[in-house]
DOPA-421825 format. One record per residue: x, z, y of N, C-alpha, C in turn. Coordinates in steps of 0.2 Angstrom, whole numbers, padded with zeros to 4 digits. Each point is the difference from the previous one (the first is absolute). Example, Ala and Ser with C-alpha at 12.3 -4.5 7.8 and 13.67 -1.06 7.14 Angstrom:
BEGIN
ATOM     nxx     nzz     nyy    caxx    cazz    cayy     cxx     czz     cyy
ATOM    0066    0039   -0028   -0004    0000    0006    0004    0000    0006
ATOM   -0002   -0004    0005    0004    0001    0006   -0004    0003    0005
//
This chain:
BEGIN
ATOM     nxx     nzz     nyy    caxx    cazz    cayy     cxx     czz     cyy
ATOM   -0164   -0107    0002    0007   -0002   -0002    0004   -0002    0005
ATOM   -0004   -0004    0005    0006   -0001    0007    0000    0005    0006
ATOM   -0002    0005   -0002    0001    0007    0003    0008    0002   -0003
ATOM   -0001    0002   -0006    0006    0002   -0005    0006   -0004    0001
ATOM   -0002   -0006   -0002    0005   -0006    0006    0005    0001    0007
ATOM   -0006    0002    0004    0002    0001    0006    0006    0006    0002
ATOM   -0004    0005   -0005    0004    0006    0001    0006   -0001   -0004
ATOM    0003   -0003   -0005    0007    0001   -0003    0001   -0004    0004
ATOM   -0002   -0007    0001    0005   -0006    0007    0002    0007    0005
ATOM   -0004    0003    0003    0003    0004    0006    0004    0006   -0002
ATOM    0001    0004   -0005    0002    0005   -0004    0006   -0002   -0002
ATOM    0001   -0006   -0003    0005   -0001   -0006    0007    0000    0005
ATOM    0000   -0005    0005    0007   -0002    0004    0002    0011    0002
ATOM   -0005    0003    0003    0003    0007    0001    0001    0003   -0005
ATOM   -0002   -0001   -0007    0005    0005   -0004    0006   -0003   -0004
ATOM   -0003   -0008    0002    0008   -0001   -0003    0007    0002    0005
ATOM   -0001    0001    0008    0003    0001    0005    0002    0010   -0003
ATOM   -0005    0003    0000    0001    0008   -0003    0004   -0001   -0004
ATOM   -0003   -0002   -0006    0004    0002   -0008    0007   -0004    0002
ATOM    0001   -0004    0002    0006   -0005   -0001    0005    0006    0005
ATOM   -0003    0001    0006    0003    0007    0003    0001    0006   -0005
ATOM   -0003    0002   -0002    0002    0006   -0004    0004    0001   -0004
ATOM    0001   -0009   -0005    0003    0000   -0004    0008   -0002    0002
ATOM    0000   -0003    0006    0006   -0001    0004    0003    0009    0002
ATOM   -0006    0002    0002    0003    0007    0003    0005    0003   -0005
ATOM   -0006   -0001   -0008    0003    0005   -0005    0008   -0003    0000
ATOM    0002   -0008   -0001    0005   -0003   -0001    0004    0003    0004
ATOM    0001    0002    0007    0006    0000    0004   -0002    0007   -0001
ATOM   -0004    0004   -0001    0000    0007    0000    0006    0001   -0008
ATOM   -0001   -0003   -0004    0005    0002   -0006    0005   -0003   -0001
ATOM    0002   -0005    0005    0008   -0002    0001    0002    0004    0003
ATOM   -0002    0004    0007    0003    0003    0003    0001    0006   -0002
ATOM   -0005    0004   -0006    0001    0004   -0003    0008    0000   -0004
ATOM   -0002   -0006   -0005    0005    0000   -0003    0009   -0002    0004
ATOM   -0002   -0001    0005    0008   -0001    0005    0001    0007    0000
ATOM   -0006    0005    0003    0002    0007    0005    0001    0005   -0006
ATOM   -0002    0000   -0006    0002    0002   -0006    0009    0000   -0001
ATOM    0004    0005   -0001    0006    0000   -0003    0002   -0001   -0006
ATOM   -0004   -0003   -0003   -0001   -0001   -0007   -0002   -0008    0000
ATOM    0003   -0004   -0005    0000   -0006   -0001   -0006    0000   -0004
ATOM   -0006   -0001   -0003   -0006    0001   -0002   -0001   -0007   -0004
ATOM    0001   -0006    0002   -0003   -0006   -0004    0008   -0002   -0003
ATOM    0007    0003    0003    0006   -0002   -0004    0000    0005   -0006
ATOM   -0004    0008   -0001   -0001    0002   -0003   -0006    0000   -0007
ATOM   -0004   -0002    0001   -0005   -0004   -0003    0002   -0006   -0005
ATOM    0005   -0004    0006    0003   -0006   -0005    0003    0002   -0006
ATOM    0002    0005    0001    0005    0004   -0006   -0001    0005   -0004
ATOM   -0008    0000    0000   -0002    0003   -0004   -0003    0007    0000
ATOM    0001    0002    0007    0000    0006    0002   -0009    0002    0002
ATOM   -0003    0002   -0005   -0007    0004    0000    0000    0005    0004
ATOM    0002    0005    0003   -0001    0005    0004   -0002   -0005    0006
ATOM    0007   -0005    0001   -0003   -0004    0007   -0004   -0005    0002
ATOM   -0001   -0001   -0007   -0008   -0004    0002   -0007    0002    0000
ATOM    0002    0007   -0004   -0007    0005    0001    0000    0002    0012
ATOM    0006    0002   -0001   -0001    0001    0008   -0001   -0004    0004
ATOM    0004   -0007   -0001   -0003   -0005    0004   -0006    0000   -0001
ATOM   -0005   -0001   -0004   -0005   -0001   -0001   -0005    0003    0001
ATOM    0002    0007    0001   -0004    0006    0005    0000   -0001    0005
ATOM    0006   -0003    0002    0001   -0002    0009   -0007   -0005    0002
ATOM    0002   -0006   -0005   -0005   -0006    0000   -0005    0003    0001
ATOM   -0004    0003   -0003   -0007    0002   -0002   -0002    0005    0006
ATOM    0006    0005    0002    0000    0003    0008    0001   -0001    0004
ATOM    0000   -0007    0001   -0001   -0003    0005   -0006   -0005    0002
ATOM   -0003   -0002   -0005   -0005   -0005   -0003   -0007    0006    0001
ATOM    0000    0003   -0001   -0006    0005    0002   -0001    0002    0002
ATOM    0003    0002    0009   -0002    0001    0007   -0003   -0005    0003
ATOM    0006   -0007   -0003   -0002   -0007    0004   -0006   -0002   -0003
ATOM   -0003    0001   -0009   -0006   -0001    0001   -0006    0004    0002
ATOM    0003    0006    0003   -0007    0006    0001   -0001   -0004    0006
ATOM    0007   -0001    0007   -0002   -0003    0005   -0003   -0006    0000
ATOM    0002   -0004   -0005   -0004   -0007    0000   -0008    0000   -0001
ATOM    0000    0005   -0004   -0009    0000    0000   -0005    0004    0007
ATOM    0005    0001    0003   -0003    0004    0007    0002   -0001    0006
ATOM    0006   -0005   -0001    0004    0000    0008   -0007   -0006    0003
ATOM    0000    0000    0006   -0002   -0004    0004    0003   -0005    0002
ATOM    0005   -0002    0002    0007   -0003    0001    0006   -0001   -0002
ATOM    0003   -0007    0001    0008   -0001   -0006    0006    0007    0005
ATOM   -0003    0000    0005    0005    0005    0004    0000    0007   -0003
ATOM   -0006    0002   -0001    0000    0006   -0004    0002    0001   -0006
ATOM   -0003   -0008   -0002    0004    0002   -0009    0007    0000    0000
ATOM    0003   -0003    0006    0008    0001   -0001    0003    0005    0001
ATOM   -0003    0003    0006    0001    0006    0003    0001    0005   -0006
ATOM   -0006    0001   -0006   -0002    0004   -0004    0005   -0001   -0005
ATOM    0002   -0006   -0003    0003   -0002   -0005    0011    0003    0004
ATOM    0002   -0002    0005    0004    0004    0002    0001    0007   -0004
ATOM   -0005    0002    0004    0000    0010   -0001    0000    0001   -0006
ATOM   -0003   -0007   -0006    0000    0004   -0008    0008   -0002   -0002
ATOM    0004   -0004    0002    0004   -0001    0000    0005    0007    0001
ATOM   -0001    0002    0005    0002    0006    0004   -0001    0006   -0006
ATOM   -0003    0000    0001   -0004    0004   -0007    0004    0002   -0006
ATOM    0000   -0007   -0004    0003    0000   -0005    0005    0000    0001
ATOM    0005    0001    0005    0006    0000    0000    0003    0008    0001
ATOM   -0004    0005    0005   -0001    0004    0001    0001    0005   -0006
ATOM   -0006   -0003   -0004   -0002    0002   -0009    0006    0001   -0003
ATOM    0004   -0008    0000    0004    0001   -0004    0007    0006    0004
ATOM    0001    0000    0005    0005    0005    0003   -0002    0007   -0002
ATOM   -0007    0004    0000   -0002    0007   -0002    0003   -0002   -0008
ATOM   -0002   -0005   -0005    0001    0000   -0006    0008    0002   -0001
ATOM    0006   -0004    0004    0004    0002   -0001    0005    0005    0000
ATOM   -0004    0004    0008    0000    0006    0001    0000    0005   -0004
ATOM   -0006    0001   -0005   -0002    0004   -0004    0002   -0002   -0007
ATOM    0003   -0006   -0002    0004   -0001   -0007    0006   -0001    0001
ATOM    0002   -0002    0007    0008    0001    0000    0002   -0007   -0003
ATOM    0003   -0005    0003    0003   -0005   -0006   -0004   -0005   -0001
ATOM   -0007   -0004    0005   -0003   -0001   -0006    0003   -0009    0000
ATOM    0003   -0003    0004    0005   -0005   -0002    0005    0000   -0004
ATOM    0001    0004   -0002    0006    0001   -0008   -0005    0001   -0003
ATOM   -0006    0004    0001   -0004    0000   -0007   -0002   -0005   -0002
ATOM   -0003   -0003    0004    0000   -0008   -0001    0004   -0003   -0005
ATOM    0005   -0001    0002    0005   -0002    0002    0001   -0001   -0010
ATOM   -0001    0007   -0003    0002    0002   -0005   -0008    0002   -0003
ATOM   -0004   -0005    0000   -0005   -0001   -0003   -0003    0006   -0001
ATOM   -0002    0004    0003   -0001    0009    0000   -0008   -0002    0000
ATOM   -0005   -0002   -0007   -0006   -0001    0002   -0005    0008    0006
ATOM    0003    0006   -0002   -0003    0005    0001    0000   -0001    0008
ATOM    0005   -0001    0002    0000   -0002    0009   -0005   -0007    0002
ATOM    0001   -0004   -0003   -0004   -0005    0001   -0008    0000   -0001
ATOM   -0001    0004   -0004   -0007    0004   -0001   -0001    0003    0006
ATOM    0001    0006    0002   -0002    0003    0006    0003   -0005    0006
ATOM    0003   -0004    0002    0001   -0002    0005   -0006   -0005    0001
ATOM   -0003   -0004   -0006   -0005   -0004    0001   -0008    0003    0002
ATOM    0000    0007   -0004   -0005    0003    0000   -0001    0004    0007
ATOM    0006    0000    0001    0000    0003    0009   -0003   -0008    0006
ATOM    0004   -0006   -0002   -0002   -0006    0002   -0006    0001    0001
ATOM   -0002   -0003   -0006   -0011    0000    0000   -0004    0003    0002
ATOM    0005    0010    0000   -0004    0005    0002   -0001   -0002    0009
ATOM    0006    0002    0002    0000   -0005    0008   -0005   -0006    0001
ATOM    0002   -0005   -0004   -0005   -0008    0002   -0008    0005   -0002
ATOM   -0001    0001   -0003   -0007    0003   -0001   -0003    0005    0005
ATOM    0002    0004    0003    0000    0007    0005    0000   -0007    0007
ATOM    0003   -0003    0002    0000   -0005    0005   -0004   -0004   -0002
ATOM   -0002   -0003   -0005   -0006   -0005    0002   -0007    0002    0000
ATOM    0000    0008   -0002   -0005    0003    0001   -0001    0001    0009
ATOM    0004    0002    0002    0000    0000    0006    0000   -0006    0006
ATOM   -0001   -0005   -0003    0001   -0006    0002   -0008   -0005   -0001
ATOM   -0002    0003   -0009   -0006   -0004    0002   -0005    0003    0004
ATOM   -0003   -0003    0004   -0007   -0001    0003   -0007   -0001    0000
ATOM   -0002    0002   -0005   -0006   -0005   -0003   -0005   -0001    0007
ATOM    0001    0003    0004   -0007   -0002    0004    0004   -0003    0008
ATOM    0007   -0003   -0001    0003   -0002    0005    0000    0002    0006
ATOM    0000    0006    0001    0001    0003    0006    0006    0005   -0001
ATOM    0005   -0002    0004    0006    0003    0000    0001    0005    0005
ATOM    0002    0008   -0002    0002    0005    0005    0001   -0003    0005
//
């Protein structure tokens, strides 16, 4: 028993330091989304607007799932930030091809167009998902 002991005493301080990191990542990772987005997202949500909080919520979720593929394999807080950056990058990238190819997609927003918000999310997750495959590492050796 004071084995198991020993090991959470030494364990616990480093994951509370990762997860508290991640969870901070995701934080400033979906502010700054929501700043560099042209579209107001939680003044539209206030108001009722479902298109915009299914897309918000795609973003959250696409960005939340590189940072935890990286947290279950990064080796250090520098890589998980490094990592969690580029998934931001990502999903911003995501949502500019989305635009691209629906044309509009902050007025569709805008005007609650669930159809655009649906692909735009689904594009998100697809992203976060293709990236966090590429990111985890089960046996921690990095390219």
């Amino acid at each position: 028993m004071l084995g198991e002991i020993g090991a959470f005493d030494a364990a616990f301080p480093r994951f509370l330091m990762s997860t508290g990191m991640a969870g901070g990542m995701l934080l400033v990772a979906a502010t700054a989304y929501v700043l560099l987005t042209p579209w107001k997202e939680l003044a539209l949500v206030r108001e009722g607007n479902t298109a915009a909080g299914v897309a918000l919520g795609g973003a959250i979720a696409g960005l939340a799932i590189p940072i935890a593929s990286t947290l279950a394999s990064s080796v250090s807080l520098a890589e998980l930030a490094i990592w969690g950056a580029i998934a931001l990058l990502m999903q911003l990238i995501t949502y500019r091809a989305v635009d691209l190819l629906l044309r509009d997609i902050p007025g569709r927003l805008t005007r609650d167009e669930m159809g655009a918000a649906a692909v735009l999310t689904a594009a998100k997750l697809s992203a976060a998902l293709i990236l966090a495959a590429g990111l985890w590492d089960p046996v921690l050796q990095r390219i």
